[in-house]
Backbone as a ProteinNet text record, in pm:
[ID]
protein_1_A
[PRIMARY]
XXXXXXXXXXXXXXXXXXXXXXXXXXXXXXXXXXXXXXXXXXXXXXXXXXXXXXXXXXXXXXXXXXXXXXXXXXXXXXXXXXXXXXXXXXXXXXXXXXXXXXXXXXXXXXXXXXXXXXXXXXXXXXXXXXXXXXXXXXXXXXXXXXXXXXXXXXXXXXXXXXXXXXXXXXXXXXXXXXXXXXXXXXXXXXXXXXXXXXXXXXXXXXXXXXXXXXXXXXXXXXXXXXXXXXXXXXXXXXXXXXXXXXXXXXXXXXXXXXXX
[TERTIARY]
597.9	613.1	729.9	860.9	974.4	965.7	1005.1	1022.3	1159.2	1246.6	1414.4	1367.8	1522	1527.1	1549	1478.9	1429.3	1617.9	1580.7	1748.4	1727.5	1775	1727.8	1615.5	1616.2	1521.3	1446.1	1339.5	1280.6	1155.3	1082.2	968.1	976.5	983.6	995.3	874.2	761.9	617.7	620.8	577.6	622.4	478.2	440.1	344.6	407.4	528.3	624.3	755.8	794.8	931.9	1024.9	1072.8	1163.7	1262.7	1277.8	1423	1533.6	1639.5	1725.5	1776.6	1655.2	1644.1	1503.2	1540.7	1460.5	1335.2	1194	1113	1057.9	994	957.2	789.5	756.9	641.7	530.4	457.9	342.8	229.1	105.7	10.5	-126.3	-183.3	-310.1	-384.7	-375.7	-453.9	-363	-223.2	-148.7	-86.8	-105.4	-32.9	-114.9	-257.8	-359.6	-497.6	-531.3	-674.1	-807.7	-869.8	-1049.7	-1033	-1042.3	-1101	-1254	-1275.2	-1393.5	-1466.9	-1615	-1683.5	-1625.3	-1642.3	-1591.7	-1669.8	-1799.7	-1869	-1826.8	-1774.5	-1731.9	-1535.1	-1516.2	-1390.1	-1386.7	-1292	-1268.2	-1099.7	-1094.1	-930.6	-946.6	-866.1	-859.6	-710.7	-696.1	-543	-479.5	-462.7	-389.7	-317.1	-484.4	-434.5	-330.5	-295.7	-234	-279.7	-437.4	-526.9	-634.5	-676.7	-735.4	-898.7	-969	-1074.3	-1116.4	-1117.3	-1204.6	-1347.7	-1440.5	-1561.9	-1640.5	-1684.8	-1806.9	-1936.4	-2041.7	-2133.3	-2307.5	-2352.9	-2480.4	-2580	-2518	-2542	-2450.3	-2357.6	-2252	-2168.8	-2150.6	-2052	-1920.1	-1801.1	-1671.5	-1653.6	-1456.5	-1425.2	-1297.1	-1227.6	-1058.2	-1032	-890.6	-813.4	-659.5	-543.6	-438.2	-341.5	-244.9	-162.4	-94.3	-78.2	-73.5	63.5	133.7	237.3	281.3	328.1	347.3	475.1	552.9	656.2	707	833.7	902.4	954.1	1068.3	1076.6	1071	1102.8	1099.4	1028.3	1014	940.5	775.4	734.7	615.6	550.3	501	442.2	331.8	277.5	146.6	104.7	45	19.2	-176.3	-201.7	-336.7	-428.1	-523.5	-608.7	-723.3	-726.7	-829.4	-969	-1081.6	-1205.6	-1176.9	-1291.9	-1235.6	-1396.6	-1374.2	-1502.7	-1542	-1675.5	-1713.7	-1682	-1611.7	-1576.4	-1551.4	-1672.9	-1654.4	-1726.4	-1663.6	-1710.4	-1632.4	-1603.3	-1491.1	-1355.7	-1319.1	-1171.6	-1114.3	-992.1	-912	-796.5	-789.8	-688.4	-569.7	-447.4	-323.8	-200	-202.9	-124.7	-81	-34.5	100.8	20.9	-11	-56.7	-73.1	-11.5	-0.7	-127.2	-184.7	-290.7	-303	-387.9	-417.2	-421.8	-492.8	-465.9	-383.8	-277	-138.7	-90.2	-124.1	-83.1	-13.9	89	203.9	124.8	114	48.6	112.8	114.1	204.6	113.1	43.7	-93.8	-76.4	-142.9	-168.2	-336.5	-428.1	-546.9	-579.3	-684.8	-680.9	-774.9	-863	-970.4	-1047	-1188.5	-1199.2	-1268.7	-1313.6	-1349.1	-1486.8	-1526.2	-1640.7	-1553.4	-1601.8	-1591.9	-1502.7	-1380.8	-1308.8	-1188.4	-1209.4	-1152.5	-1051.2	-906.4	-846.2	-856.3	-731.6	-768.1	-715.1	-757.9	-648.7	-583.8	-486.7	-392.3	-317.4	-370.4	-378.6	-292.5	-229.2	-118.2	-88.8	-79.9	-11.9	29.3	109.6	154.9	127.6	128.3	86.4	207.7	207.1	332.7	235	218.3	187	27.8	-52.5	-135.1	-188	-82.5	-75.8	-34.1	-175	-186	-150.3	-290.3	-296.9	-168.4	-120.4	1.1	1	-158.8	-173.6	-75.1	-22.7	11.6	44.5	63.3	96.2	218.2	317.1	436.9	542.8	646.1	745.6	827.7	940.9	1018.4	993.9	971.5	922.4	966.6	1081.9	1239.1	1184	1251.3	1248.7	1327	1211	1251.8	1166.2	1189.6	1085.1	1204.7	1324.1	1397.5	1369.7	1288.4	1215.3	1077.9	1042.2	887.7	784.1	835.1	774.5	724.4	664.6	549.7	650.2	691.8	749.9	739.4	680.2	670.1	796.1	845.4	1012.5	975.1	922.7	887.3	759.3	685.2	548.1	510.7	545.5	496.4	381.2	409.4	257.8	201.6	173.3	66.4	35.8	46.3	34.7	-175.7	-208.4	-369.8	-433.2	-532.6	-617.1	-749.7	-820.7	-994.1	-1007	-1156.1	-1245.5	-1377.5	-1371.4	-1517.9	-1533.3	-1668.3	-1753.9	-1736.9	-1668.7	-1643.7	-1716.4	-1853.2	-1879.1	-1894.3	-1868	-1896.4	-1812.8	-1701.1	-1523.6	-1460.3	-1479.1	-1344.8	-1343.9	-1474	-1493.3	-1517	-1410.6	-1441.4	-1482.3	-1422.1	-1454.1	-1658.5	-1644.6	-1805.9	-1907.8	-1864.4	-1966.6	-2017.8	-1962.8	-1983	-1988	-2135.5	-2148.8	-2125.2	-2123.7	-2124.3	-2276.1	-2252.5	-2384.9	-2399.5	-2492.2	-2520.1	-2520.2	-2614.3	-2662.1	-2501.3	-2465.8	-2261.2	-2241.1	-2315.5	-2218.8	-2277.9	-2138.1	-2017.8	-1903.4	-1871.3	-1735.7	-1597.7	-1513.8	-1426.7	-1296.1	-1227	-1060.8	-998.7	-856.8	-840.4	-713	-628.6	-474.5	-400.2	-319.3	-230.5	-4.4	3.9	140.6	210.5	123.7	170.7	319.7	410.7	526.7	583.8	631.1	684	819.1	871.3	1021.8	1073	993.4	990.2	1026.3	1086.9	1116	1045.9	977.5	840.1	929.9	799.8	804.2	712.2	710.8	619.1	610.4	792.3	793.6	914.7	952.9	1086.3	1185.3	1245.5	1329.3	1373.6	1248.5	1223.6	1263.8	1161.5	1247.5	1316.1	1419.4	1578.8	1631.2	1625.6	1686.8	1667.4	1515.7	1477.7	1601.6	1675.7	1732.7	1847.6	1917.7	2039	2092.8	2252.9	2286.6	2304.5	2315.3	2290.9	2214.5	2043.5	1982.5	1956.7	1923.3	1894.8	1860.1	1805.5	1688.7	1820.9	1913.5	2010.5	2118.9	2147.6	2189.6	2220.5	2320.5	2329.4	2177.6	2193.2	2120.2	1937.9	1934.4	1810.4	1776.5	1860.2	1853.3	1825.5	1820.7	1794.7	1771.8	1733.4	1670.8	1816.3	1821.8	1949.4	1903.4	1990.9	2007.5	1869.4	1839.5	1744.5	1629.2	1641.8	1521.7	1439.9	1493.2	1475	1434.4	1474.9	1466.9	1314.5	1306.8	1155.1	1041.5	1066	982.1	977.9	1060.3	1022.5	949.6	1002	913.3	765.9	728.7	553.2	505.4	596	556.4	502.9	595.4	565.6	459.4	442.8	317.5	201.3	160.5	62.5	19.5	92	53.7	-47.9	-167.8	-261.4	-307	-200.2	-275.3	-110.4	-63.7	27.9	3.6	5.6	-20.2	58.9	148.1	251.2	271.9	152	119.7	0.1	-116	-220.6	-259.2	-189.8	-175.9	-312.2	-442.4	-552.7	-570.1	-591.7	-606.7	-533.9	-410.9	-331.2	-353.2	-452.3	-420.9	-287	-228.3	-66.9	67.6	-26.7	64.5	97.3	162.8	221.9	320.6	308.4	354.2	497	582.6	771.2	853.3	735.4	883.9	824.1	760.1	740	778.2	889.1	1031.7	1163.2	1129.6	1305.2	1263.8	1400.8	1454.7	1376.3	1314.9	1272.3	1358.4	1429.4	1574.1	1709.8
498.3	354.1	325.2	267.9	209.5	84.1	87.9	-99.7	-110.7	-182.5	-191.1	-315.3	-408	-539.9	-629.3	-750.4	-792.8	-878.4	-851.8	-883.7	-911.5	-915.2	-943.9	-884.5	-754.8	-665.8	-620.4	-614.5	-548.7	-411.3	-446.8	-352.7	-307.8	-179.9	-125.5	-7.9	-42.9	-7.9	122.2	227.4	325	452.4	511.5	616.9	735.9	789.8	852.8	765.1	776.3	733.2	832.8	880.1	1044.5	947.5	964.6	901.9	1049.3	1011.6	1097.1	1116	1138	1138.5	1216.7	1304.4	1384.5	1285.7	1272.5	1142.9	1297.8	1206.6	1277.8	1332	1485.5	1472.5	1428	1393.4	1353.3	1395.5	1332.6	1393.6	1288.7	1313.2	1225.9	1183.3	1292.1	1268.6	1159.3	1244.9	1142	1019.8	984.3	866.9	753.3	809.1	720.9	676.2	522.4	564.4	492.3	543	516.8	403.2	296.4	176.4	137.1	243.6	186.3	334.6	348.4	436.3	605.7	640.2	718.5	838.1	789.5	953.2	965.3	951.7	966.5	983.4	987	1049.3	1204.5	1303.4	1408.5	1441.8	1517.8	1537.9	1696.4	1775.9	1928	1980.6	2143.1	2172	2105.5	2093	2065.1	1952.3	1857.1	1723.4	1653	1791.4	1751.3	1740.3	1729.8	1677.8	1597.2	1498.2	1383.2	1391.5	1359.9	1316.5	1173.8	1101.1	1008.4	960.8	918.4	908.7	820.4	755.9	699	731.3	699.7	796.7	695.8	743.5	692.5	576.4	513.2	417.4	265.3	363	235.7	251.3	315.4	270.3	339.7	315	359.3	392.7	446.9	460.9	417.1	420.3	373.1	430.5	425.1	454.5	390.8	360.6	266.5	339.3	330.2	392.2	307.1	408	320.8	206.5	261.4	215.4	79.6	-4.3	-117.2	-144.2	-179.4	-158.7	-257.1	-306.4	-414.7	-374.1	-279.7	-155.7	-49	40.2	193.8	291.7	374.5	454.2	555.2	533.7	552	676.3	792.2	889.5	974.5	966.1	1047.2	1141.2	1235.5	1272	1290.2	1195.2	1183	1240	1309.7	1373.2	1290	1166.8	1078.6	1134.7	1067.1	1118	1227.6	1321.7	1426.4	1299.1	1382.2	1418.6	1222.1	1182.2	1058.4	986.2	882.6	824.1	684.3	652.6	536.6	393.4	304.8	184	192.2	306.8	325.4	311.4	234.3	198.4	307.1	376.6	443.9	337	295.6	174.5	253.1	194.8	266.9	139.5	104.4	-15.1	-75.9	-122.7	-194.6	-338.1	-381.8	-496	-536.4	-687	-696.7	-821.9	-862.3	-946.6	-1095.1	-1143.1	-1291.6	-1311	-1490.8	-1551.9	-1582.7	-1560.1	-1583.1	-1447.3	-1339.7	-1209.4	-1187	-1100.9	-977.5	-835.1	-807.7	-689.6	-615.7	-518.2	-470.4	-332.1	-361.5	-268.5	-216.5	-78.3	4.8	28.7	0.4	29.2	146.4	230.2	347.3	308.8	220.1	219.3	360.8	362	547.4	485.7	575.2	536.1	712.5	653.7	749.8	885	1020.8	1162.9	1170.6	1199.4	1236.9	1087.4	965.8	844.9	816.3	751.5	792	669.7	689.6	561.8	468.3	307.1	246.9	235.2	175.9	159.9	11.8	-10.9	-218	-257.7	-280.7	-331.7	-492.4	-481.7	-639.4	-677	-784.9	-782.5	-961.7	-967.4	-1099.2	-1141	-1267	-1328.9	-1427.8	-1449	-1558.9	-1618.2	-1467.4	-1481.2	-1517.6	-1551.1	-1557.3	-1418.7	-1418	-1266.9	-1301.4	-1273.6	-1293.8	-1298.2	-1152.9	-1123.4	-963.9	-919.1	-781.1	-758.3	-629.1	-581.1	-438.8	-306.1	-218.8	-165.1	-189	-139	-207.1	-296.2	-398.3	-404.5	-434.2	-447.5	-626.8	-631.8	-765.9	-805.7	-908	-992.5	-1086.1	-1109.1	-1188	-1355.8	-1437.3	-1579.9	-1649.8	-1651.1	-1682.7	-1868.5	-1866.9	-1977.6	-2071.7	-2019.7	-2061.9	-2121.9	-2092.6	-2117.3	-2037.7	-1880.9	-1782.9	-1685	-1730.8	-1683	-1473	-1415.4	-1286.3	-1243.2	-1085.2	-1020.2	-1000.2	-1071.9	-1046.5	-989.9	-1038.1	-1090.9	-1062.8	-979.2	-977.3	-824.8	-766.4	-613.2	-625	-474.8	-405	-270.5	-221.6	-103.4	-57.5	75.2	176.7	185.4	142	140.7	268.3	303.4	336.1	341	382.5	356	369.1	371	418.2	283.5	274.3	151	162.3	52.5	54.8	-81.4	-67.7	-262.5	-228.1	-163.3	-150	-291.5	-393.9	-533.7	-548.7	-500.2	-510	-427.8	-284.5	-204	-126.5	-41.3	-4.1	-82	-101.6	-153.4	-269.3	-361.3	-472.1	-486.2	-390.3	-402.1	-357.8	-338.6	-290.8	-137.1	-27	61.2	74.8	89.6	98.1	221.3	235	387	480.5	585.7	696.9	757.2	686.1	759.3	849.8	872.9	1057.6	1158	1105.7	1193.9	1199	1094.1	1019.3	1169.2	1201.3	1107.8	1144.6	1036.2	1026.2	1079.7	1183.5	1189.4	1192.6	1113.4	1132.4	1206.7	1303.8	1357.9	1313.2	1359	1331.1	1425.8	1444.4	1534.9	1469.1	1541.4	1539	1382.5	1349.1	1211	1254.5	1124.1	1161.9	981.3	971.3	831.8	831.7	740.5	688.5	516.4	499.9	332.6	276.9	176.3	97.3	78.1	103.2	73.4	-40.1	-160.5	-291.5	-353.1	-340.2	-396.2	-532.9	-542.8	-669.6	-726	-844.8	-934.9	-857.2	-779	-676.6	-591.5	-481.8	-413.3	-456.2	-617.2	-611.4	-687.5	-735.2	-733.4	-646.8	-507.8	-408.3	-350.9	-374	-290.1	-420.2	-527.4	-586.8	-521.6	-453	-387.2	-317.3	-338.6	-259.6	-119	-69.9	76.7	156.1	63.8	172.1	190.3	312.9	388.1	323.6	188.9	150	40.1	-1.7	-106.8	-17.4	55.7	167	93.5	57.6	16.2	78.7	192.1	268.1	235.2	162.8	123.3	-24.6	-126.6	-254	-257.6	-211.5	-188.6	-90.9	-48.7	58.3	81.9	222.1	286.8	256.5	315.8	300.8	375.5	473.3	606.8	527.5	487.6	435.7	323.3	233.5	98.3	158.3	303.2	333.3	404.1	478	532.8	435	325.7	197.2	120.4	103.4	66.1	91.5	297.7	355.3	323.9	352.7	291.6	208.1	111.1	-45	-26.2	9.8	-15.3	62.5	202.3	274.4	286.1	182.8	221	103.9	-13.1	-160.4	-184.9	-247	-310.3	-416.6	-487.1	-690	-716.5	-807.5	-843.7	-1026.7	-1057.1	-1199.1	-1282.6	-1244.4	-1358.6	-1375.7	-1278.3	-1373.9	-1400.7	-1408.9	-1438.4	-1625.5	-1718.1	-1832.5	-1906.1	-1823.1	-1896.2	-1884.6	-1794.1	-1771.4	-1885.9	-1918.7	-2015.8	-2129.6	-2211	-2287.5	-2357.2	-2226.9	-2307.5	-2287.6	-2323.6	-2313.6	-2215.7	-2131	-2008.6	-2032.9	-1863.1	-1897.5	-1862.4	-1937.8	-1991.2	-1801.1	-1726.2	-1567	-1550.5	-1577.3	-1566.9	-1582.1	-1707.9	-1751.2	-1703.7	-1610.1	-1575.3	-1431.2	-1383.3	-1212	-1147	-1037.3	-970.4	-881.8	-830.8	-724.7	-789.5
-109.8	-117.4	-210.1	-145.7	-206.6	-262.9	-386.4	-353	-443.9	-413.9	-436.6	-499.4	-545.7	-626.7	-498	-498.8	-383.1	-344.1	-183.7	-156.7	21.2	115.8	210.9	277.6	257.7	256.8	128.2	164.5	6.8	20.2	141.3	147	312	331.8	461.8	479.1	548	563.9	709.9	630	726.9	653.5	767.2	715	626.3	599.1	541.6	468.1	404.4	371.7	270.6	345.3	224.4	184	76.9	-4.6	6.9	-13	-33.8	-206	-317.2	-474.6	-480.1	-599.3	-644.5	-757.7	-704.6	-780.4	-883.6	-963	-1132.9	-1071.4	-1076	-1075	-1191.1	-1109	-1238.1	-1249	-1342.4	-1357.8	-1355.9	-1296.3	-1277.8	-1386.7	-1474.8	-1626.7	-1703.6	-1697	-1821.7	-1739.2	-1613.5	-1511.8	-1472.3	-1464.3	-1424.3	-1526.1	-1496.4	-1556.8	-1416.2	-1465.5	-1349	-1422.6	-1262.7	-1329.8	-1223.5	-1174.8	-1134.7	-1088.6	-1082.7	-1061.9	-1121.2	-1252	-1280.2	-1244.2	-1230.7	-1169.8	-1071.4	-935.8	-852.9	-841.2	-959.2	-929.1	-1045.7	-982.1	-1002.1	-1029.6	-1107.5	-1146.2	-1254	-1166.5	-1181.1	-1173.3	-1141	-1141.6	-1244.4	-1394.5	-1515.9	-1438.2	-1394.5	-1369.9	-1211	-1151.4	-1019.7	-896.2	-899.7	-801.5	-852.2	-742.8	-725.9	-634.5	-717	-562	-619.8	-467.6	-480.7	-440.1	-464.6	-392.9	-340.9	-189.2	-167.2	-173.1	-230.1	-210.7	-178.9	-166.4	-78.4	-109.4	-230.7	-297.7	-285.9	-210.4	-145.4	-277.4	-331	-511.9	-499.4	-490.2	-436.3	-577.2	-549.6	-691.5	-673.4	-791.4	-756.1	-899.3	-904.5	-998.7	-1024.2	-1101.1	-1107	-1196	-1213	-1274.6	-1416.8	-1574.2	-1653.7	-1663.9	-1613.8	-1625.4	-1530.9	-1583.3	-1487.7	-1440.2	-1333.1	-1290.6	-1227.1	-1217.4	-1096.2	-1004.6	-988.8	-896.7	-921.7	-785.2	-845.2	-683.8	-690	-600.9	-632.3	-554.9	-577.9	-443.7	-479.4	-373.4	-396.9	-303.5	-316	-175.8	-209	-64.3	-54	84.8	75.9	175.2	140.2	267.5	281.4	353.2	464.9	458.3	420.9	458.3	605.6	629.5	733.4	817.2	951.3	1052.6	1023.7	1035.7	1057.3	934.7	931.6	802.8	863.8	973.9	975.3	894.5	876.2	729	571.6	612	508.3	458.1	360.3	369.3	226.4	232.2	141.9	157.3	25.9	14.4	-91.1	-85.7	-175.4	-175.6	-278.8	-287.6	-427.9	-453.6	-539	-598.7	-700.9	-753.1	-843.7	-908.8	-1030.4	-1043.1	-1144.1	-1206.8	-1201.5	-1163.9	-1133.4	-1035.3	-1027.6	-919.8	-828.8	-902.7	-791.3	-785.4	-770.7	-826	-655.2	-651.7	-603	-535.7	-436.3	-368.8	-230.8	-219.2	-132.9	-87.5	29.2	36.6	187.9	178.1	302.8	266.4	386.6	415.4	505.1	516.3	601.6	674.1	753.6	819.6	869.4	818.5	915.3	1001.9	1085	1270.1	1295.2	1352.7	1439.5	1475.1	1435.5	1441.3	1580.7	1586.5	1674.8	1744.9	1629.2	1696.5	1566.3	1614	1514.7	1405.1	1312.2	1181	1232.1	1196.4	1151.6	1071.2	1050.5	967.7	929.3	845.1	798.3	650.6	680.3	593.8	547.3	392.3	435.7	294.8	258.9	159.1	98.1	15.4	-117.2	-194.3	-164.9	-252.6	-339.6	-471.9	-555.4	-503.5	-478.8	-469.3	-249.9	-198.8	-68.6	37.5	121.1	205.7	349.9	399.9	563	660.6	601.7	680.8	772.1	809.1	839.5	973.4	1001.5	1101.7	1015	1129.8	1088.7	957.1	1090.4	996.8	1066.1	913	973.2	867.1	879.3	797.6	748	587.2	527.6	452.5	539.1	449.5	364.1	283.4	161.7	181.3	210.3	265.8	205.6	107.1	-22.6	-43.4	-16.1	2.8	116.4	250.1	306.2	301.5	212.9	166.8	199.7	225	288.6	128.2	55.7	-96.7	-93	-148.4	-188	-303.5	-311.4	-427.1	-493.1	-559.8	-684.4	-803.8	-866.4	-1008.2	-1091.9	-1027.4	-1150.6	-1146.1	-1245.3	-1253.1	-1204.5	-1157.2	-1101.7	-1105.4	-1074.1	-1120.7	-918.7	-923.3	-804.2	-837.9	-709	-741.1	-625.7	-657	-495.6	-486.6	-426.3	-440.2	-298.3	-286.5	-200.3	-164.8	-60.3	-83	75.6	44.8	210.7	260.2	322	431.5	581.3	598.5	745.4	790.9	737.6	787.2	881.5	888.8	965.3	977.6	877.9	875.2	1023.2	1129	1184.4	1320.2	1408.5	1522.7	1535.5	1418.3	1379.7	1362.8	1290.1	1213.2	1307.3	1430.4	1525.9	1514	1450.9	1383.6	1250	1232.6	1070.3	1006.4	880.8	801.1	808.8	840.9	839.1	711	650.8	497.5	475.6	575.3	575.7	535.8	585.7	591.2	467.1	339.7	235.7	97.8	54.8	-8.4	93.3	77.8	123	46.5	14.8	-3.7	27	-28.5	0.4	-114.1	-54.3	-210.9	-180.8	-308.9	-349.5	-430.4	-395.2	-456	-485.3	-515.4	-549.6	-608.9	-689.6	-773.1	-783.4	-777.6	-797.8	-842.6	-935.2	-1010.6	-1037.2	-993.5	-1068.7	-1059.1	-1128.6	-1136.9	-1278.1	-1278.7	-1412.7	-1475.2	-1587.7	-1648.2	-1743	-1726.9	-1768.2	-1827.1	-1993.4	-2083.1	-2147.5	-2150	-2243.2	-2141.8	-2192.6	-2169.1	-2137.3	-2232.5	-2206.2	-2146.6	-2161	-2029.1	-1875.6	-1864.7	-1757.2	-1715.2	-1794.3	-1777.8	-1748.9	-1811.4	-1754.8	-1644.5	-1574.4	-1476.9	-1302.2	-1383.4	-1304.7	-1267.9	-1373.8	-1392.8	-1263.8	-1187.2	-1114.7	-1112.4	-1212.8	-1285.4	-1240	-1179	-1122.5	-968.9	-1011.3	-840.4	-747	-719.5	-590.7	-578.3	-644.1	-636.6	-530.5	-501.3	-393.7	-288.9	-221.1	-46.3	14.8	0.4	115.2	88.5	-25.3	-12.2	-26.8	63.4	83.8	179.6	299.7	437.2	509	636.5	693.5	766.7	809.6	867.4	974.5	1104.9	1251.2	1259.5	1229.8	1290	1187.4	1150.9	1061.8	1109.6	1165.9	1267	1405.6	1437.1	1580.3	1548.7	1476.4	1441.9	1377.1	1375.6	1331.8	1455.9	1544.7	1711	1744.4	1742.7	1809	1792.5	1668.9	1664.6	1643.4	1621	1719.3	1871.9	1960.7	2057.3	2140.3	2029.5	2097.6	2033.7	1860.4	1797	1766	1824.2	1682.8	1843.4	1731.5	1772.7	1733.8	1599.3	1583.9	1517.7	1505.8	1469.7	1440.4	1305.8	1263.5	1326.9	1335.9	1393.4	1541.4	1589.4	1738.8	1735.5	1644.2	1621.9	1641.1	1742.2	1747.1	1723.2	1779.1	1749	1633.6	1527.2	1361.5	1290.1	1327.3	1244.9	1304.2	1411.8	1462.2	1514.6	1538.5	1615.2	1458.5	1315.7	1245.5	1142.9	1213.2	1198.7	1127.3	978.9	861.2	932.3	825.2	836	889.2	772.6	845.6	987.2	1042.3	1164.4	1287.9	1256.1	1355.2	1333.4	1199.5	1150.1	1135.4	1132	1193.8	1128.9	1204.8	1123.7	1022.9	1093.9	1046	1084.7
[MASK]
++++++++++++++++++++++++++++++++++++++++++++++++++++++++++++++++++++++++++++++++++++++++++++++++++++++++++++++++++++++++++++++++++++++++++++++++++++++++++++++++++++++++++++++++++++++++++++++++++++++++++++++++++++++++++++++++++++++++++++++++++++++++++++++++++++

């Protein structure tokens, strides 16, 4: 997960994204803290693996990273509940505090033993969501009146929880206890983001000086737009901005303007 200094482009939502920069590895112990269900999370290997847990009580777990950030790059590599993991959501996403708070989120939906995930995305400007679709490139028309994450540090989150109300086949498949716990694990934390504490901080994290201020990471290349087609056109299954009954007709403003 990239996120550059917001400019026509700012967030480009893709199941992979390789940068062409070497990111800082890190460590789960000294990078993260449990903010929820700590018996159910696990952290071994001098800190460079992760588990997370659902377990039969319905009690998820999550964890967030200490450091708070405006841009920067962010990677992890995650292994999905295995076999039936349906009702279950593994969430991994970007979010800073409050009511009007900044979020920039990927959901994993699991699905019944042999059916694949979804994959639910969507991003929060000033506290404003209800923008799911897979994977899209998500311009910054915040001069439009279209709400964009610029401006409010945030913190790399993830966790584990049970939504069988919706997450599974729109709720028509519930979670099988009997299966539970549920684990997802994680490995290869990797950070290089502006860390932003005070005023200062991030002023500087504005600076052309750094790395994410790059041409090459204001926009998606030719081959980059062509492999984001591609699974558009063979994987997307809801897209908000043709969702005409949900909005009653009034469909939010980036919805008529370019995507790219």
């Amino acid at each position: 997960m990239a996120m550059g200094k917001p400019r026509a482009v700012l967030v480009a939502f893709a199941l992979l994204v390789v940068l062409d920069r070497g990111l800082v590895r890190a460590n789960f112990y000294d990078e993260c803290d449990v903010t929820w269900g700590p018996q159910n999370t696990a952290i071994w290997g001098n800190g460079e693996n992760l588990a997370l847990s659902l377990d039969s009580d319905h009690i998820g777990s999550a964890i967030r990273t200490t450091k708070q950030f405006l841009f920067g790059s962010v990677e992890m590599e995650i292994q999905l509940v295995p076999d039936n993991s349906a009702g279950t959501v593994a969430a991994y996403y970007t979010s800073s505090l409050g009511d009007y708070h900044d979020e920039i989120d990927y959901e994993f939906l699991g699905n019944e033993t042999g059916q694949p995930y979804t994959i639910h995305t969507n991003v929060f400007g000033k506290g404003q969501g209800n923008k799911e679709i897979p994977i899209r490139v998500y311009r910054n028309y915040e001069s439009a009146g279209a709400p964009f994450p610029t401006n409010q540090p945030m913190r790399m989150y993830s966790s584990i929880w049970n939504a069988d109300d919706w997450a599974c086949q729109g709720g028509r498949v519930k979670t099988d206890w009997s299966k539970a716990p549920f684990v997802a694990k994680y490995r290869n934390l990797k950070l290089d983001v502006c860390e932003c504490e005070s005023a200062d901080s991030i002023s500087q994290c504005y600076s052309s000086s750094n790395w994410y201020n790059g041409w090459q990471y204001s926009k998606l290349t030719a081959a980059q737009l062509g492999q984001m087609n591609w699974v558009q056109q063979n994987y997307k299954i809801y897209d908000y901005c043709t969702d005409y009954k949900r909005f009653n007709g009034q469909m939010p403003v980036e919805c008529s303007l370019p995507q790219y």
